[in-house]
C-alpha positions, 0 to 999 in steps of 0.5 A: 338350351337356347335363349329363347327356349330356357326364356319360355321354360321360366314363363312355364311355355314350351313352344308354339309352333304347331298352335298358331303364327310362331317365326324364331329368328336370327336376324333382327331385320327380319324380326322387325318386319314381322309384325305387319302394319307397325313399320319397325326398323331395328339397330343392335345396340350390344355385342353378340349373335341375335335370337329372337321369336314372336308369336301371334293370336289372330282373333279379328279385330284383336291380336295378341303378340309375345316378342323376346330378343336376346339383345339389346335393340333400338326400335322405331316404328308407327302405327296407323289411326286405326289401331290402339296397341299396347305393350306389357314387359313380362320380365324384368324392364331394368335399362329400357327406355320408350320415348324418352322415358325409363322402363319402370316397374308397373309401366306399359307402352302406349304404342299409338299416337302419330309421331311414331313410337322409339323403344331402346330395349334391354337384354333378354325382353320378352314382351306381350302386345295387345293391338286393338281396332281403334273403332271397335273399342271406341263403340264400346265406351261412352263419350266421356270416356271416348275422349280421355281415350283419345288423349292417351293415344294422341303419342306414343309414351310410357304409361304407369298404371296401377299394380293390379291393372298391371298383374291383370295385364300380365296373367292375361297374355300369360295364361291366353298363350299357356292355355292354347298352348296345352289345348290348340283346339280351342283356337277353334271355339268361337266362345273361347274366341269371344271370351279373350277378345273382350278381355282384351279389350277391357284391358286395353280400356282399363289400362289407358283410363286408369288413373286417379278420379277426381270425385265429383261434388254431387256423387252421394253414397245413395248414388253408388249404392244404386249403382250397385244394385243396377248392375245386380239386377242386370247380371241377374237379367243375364244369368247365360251371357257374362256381361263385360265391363264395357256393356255394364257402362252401356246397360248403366248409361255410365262412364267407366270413370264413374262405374270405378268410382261408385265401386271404389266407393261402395265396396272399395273394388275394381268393377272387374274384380267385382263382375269376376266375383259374381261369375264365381259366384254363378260357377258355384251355384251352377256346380249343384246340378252340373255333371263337372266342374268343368261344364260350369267352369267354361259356361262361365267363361273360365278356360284355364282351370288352373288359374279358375282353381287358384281364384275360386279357392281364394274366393271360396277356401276350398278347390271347385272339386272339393265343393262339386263333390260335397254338393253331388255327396250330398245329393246321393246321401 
């Protein structure tokens, strides 16, 4: 089996090459010039014949890659104003180095900023990126937000955030590429589409504006605690369109370095976690005058039914069958 192969058998892929873009690679020249728009230049560092792949989701103003070289390389590159791009090391980082500073656990590559971006990596990389159209996530936050966003990406660095942003970060390029692989046809869905871009986006935020919040004198409990039942009522406004984190702000006139606040304080959870719970919740509901789990399960938003099964048994203790058939036995008795 080949590097890149036996590389893609351990994240449980196989291969992409009749879903979307998938080039494998002998050259690392031309893996460098893949990845259109980042003006890469690639040297080999170690010893050895190269093999390489990357893959890639189109999705209009969002892109999705997953990159594995087998050698170790030092990469240069820049991007233009009008992206924001990410990368998240899906193995092991040990020797890497981005910009001056040693890969670590619980570290991602904040690829943007005007002096270009230079990136020692280690052997056998698989890495995800998440790319971004700078002016469509500016739209989405407040002006607060827009600025600390703006300092993040002023140059290419390494960025540590939290371990659940970075396990989010992970599962979500994971599960994306895993489920087109085993269901290509929903490229096609445009709510499958929509479903993944704001995730993408709310990830990107989430990464470069994660970090610790300094509590204001004047935030009480009573203003958290009216924070909380605001975005009840707005979610209860919106029973068939799942909002995002980026509209709740919106909805609220909130920064999201606020909204994290108010709901670390009050229920000591992410705004994510939280609006990820509600849309289980509304799955359960849903479930007693659904035909399948599956139709409540994609209503809200849920595609990848092993990852849903694994969150709603954690959240529930039982599997969403287990509870589809308890509610339709109960009916028929």
């Amino acid at each position: 089996m080949s590097s890149d192969s036996s590389t893609l058998t351990k994240m449980g892929l196989t291969s992409f090459e009749h879903i979307f873009n998938h080039q494998t690679n002998s050259d690392f020249d031309e893996q460098a010039s893949l990845l259109k728009g980042w003006n890469q230049d690639y040297a080999q560092i170690s010893a050895g014949s190269f093999q390489g792949f990357i893959s890639e989701i189109q999705l209009g103003e969002v892109s999705l890659f997953l990159e594995f070289t087998n050698q170790r390389l030092y990469q240069q590159g820049h991007l233009g104003p009008d992206t924001i791009a990410i990368g998240v090391p899906i193995n092991c980082i040990a020797n890497g180095m981005f910009c001056g500073a040693a890969c670590q656990q619980n570290t991602i590559h904040v690829y943007s900023g005007r002096n270009g971006f230079e990136f020692i990596s280690p052997n056998e990389l698989v890495i995800g990126l998440i790319v971004v159209n700078r002016n469509q996530l500016m739209q989405l936050l407040s002006a607060e937000d827009q600025y600390f966003l703006n300092l993040q990406c002023k140059q290419a660095r390494i960025a540590t955030v939290s371990p659940q942003v970075h396990l989010n970060l992970v599962q979500f390029l994971q599960s994306t590429f895993q489920l087109l692989e085993l269901q290509p046809h929903l490229i096609n869905n445009p709510h499958f589409k929509d479903d993944v871009c704001a995730n993408a986006i709310q990830l990107v935020t989430d990464s470069l504006l994660d970090h610790e919040y300094e509590t204001p004198s004047n935030l009480t409990q009573h203003k958290s605690w009216q924070v909380l039942t605001n975005t009840r009522d707005i979610i209860n406004q919106r029973l068939d369109n799942p909002i995002t984190v980026a509209e709740l702000c919106e909805s609220l006139a909130i920064s999201r370095r606020s909204l994290q606040y108010h709901f670390q304080h009050t229920l000591n959870t992410s705004p994510m976690a939280y609006l990820r719970a509600e849309r289980l919740n509304a799955v359960r509901h849903m479930m007693k005058d659904a035909t399948s789990v599956t139709e409540a399960a994609t209503h809200w938003g849920f595609w990848h039914f092993g990852h849903f099964s694994h969150e709603y048994k954690k959240m529930f203790g039982e599997l969403p069958s287990a509870t589809f058939k308890r509610f339709h036995v109960d009916k028929t008795s």
